[in-house]
C-alpha positions as CSV (number, residue, x, y, z in Angstrom):
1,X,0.0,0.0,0.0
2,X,1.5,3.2,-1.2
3,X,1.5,6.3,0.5
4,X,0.0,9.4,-0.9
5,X,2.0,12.1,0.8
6,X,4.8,13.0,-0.5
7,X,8.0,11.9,1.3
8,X,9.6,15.3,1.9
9,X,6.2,15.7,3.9
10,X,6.0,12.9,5.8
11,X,6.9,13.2,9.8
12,X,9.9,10.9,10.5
13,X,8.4,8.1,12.4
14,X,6.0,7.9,9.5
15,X,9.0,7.3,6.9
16,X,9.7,3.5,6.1
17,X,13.6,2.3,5.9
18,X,13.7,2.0,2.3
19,X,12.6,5.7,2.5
20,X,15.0,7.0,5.1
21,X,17.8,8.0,2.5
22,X,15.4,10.3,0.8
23,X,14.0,11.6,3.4
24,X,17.0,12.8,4.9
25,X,17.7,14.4,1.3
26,X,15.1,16.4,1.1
27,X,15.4,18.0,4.3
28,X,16.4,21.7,4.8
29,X,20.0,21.5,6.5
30,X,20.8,25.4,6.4
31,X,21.4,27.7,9.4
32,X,18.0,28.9,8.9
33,X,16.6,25.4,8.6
34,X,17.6,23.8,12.0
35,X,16.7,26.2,14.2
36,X,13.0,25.8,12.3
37,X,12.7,22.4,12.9
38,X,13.8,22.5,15.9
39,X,11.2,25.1,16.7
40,X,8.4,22.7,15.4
41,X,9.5,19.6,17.7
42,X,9.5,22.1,20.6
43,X,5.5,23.0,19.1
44,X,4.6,19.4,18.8
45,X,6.0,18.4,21.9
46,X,4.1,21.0,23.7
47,X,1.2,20.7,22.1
48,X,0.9,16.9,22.9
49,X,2.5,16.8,26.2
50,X,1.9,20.2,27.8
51,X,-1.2,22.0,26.1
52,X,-3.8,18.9,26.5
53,X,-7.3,19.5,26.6
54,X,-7.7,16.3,29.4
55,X,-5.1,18.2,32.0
56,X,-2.7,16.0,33.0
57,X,0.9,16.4,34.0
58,X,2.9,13.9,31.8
59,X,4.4,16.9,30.4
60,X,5.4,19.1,32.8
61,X,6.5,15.9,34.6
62,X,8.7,15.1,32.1
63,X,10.3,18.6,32.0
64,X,10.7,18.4,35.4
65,X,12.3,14.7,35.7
66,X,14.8,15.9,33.0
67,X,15.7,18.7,34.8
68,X,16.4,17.4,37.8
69,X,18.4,14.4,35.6
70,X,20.7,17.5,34.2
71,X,21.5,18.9,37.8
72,X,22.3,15.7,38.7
73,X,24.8,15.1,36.0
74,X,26.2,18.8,36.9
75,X,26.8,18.0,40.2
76,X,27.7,14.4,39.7
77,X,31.6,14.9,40.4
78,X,30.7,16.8,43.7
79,X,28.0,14.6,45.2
80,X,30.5,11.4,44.1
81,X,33.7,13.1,46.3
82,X,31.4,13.9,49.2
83,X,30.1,9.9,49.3
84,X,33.5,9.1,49.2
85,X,34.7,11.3,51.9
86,X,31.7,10.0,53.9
87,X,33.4,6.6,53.9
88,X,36.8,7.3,54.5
């Protein structure tokens, strides 16, 4: 079964293997095209996660539990030493 949408317009997780390679081609890789796509993950992740008509807090949990994942890798090498020192 063929699809009718062109691939260039297809979301990634729609795009089969075979397709992958031109895909990828047809994508805009200038300076002005990253930061636009990565401007319309951000959108679609909000709107699915964060803006939901249902109210729940999968999204802003997920913020938050990769947030707090981030200050733990900062402050890896400090809380490591001071666990060491503890046993010492």
């Amino acid at each position: 079964m063929a699809s009718s949408i062109p691939v260039k317009e297809e979301k990634l997780v729609d795009v089969r293997l075979g397709q992958l390679s031109s895909w990828i081609m047809t994508q805009d890789f200038t300076p002005k095209g990253i930061p636009g796509a990565f401007q319309r993950g951000y959108y679609q992740y909000y709107n699915k996660c964060v803006y939901v008509k249902t109210g729940g807090v999968a999204g802003i949990s997920m913020v938050l539990a990769a947030y707090m994942l981030f200050n733990y890798c900062c402050c890896y090498r400090e809380l490591r030493q001071e666990q060491l020192c503890k046993h010492h």
